[in-house]
C-alpha positions in Angstrom: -14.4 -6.5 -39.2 -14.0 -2.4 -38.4 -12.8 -1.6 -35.1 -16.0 -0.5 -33.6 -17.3 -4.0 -34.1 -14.4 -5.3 -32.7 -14.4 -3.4 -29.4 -18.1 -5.1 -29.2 -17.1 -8.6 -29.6 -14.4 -8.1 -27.0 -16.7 -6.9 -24.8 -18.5 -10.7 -25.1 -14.9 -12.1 -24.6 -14.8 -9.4 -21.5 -17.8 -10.7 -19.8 -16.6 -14.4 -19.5 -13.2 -12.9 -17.8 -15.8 -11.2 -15.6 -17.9 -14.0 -14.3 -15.2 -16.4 -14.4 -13.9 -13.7 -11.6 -16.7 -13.3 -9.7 -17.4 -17.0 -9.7 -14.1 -17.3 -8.4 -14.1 -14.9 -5.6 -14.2 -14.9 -2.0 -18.3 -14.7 -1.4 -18.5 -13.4 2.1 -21.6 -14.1 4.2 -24.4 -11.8 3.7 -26.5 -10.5 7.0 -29.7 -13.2 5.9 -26.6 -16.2 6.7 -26.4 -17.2 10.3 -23.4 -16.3 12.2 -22.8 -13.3 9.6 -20.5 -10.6 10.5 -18.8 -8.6 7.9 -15.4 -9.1 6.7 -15.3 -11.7 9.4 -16.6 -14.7 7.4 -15.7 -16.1 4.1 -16.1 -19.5 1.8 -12.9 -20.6 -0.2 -12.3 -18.6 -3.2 -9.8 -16.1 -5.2 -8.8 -13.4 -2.6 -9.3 -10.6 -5.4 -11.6 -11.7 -7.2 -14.2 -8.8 -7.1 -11.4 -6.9 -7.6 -10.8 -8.1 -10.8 -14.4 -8.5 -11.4 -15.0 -4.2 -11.4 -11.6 -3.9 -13.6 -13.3 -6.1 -16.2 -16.6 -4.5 -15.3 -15.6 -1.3 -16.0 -13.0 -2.4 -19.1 -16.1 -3.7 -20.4 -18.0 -0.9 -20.0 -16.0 1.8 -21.5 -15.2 -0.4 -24.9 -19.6 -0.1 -24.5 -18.7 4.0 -25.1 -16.0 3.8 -27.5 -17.5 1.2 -29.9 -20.3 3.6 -31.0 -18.6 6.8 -30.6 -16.0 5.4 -33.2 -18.4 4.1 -35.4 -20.4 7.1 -35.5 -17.2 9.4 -35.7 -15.6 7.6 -38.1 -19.2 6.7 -40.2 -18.6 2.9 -39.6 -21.7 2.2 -38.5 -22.8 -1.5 -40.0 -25.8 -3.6 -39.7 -23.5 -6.0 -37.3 -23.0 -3.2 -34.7 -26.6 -2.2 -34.5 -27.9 -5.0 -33.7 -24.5 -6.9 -31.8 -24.3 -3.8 -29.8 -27.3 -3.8 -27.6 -27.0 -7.6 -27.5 -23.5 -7.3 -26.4 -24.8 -4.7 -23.7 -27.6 -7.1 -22.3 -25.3 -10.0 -22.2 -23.0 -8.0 -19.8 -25.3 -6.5 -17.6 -27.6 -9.8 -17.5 -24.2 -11.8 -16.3 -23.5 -8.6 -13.9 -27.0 -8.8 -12.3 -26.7 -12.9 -12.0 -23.5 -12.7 -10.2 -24.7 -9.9 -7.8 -27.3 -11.7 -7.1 -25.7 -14.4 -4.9 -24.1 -11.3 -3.0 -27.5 -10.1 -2.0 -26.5 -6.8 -3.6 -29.9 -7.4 -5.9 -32.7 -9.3 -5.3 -33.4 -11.7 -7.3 -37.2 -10.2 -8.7 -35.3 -7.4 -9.7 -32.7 -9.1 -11.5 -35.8 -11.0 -13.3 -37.5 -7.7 -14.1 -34.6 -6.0 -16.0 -33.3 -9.1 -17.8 -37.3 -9.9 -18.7 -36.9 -6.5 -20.1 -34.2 -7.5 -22.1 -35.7 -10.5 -23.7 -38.7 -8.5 -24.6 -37.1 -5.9 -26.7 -34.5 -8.2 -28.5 -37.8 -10.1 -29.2 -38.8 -7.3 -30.7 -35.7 -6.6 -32.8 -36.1 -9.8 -34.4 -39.6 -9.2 -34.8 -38.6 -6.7 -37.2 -34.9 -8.3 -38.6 -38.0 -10.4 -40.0 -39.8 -7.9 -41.8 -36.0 -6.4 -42.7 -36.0 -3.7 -40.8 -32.7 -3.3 -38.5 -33.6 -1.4 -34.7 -30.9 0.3 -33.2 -30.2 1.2 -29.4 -32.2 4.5 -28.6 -31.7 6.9 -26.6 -33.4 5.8 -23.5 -32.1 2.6 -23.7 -28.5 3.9 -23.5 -29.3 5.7 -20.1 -31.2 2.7 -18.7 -28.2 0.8 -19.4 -25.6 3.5 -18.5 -27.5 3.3 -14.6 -27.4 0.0 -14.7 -23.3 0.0 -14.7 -23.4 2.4 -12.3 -25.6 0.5 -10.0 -23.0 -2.5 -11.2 -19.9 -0.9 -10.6 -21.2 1.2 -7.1 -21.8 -2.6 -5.4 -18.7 -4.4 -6.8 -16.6 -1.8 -5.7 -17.9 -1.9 -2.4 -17.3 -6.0 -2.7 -13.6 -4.7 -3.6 -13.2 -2.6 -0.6 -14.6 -5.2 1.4 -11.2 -7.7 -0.1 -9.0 -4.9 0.8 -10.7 -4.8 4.2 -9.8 -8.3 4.5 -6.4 -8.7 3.4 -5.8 -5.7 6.0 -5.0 -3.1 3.5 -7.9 -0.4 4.6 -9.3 -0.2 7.5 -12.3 2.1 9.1 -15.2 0.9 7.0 -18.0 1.0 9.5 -20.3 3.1 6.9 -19.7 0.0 4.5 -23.2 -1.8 5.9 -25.1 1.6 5.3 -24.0 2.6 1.9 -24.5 -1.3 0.9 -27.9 -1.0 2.1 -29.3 1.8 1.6 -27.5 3.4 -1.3 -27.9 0.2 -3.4 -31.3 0.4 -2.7 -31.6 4.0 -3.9 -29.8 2.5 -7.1 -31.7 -0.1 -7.9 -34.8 1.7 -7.7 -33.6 3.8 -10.3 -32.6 1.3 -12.3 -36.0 -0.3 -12.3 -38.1 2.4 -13.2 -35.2 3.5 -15.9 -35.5 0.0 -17.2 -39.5 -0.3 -17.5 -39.8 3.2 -18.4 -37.5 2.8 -21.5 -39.2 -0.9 -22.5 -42.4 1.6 -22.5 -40.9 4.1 -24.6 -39.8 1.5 -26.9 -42.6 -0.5 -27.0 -44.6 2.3 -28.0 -42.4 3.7 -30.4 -42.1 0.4 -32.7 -45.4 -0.4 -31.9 -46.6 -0.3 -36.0 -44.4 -3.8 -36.1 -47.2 -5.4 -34.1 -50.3 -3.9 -36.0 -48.8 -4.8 -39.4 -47.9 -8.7 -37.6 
């Protein structure tokens, strides 16, 4: 196995560390809970763990950059990386949006919209693995999933500010509520319409595997 296809298996192996992390972690009471106050109140759990969780996030991410930048630099491009590699990305950000979702970072219909979106095109891959034909990651897709992290990585580092809140480390985050709020929903608006605009694109771009099926 090249390296390229290594840096995408570890990224699998990443993904456990990550939910094993999050599951693990301090989940503070969201303003829907009663009594809710932030920082205030919070269930039993790993002081750090969505901490750790963006370090792993983002670990995981950038082996995502490396792995086909290597391959393509180094002309070690395989059948295994373009097809593993997109399934290694959904994988990731599927367990990212599942986690978030008990946060209340993302609701849950969105979470089922971009991970429906997922199942749909690796549908569609094997659709044509069928017929022989191996469908890489295009270009669209790479942005959809590139604002995806960042949508990812902007909420769990505001869950990590929120642990050094609590362990007294930082203080002064009274814009914390707001930028939660309203700048996640600024970023998963994107992130939808990035996500369904890219399932378009490569719908209709492979869509000659449907007539001849």
């Amino acid at each position: 196995m090249n390296l390229p296809n290594r840096l995408t298996v570890a990224r699998l192996y990443i993904t456990a560390g990550f939910v094993a992390s999050m599951t693990m972690a301090w989940h503070w009471k969201s303003p829907p809970d009663p009594g809710w106050t932030p920082f205030l109140f919070w269930h039993w759990g790993w002081g750090w763990g969505y901490t750790a969780g963006l370090v792993l996030f983002v670990a995981a991410s950038i082996t995502d950059y490396f792995d086909g930048a290597i391959a393509r630099r180094r002309n070690l491009v395989t059948d295994f990386g373009k097809l593993m590699d997109p399934v290694a990305d959904k994988v990731l950000m599927a367990a990212a949006f599942i986690c978030l979702i008990p946060e209340h970072a993302i609701p849950a219909w969105a979470a089922i919209v971009i991970i429906s979106r997922e199942f749909l095109i690796t549908g569609l891959r094997l659709l044509a693995l069928s017929k022989g034909v191996v469908l890489p990651a295009d270009k669209m897709g790479k942005h959809k999933t590139v604002w995806q992290m960042v949508t990812v990585i902007y909420f769990l580092l505001l869950l990590s500010l929120s642990e050094f809140e609590r362990a007294g480390m930082i203080s002064g985050l009274f814009w914390w509520f707001h930028a939660w709020r309203y700048g996640g929903a600024v970023l998963i608006a994107a992130a939808l319409f990035l996500t369904l605009y890219s399932a378009y694109g490569y719908l209709w771009k492979n869509r000659t595997l449907f007539a001849s099926s």
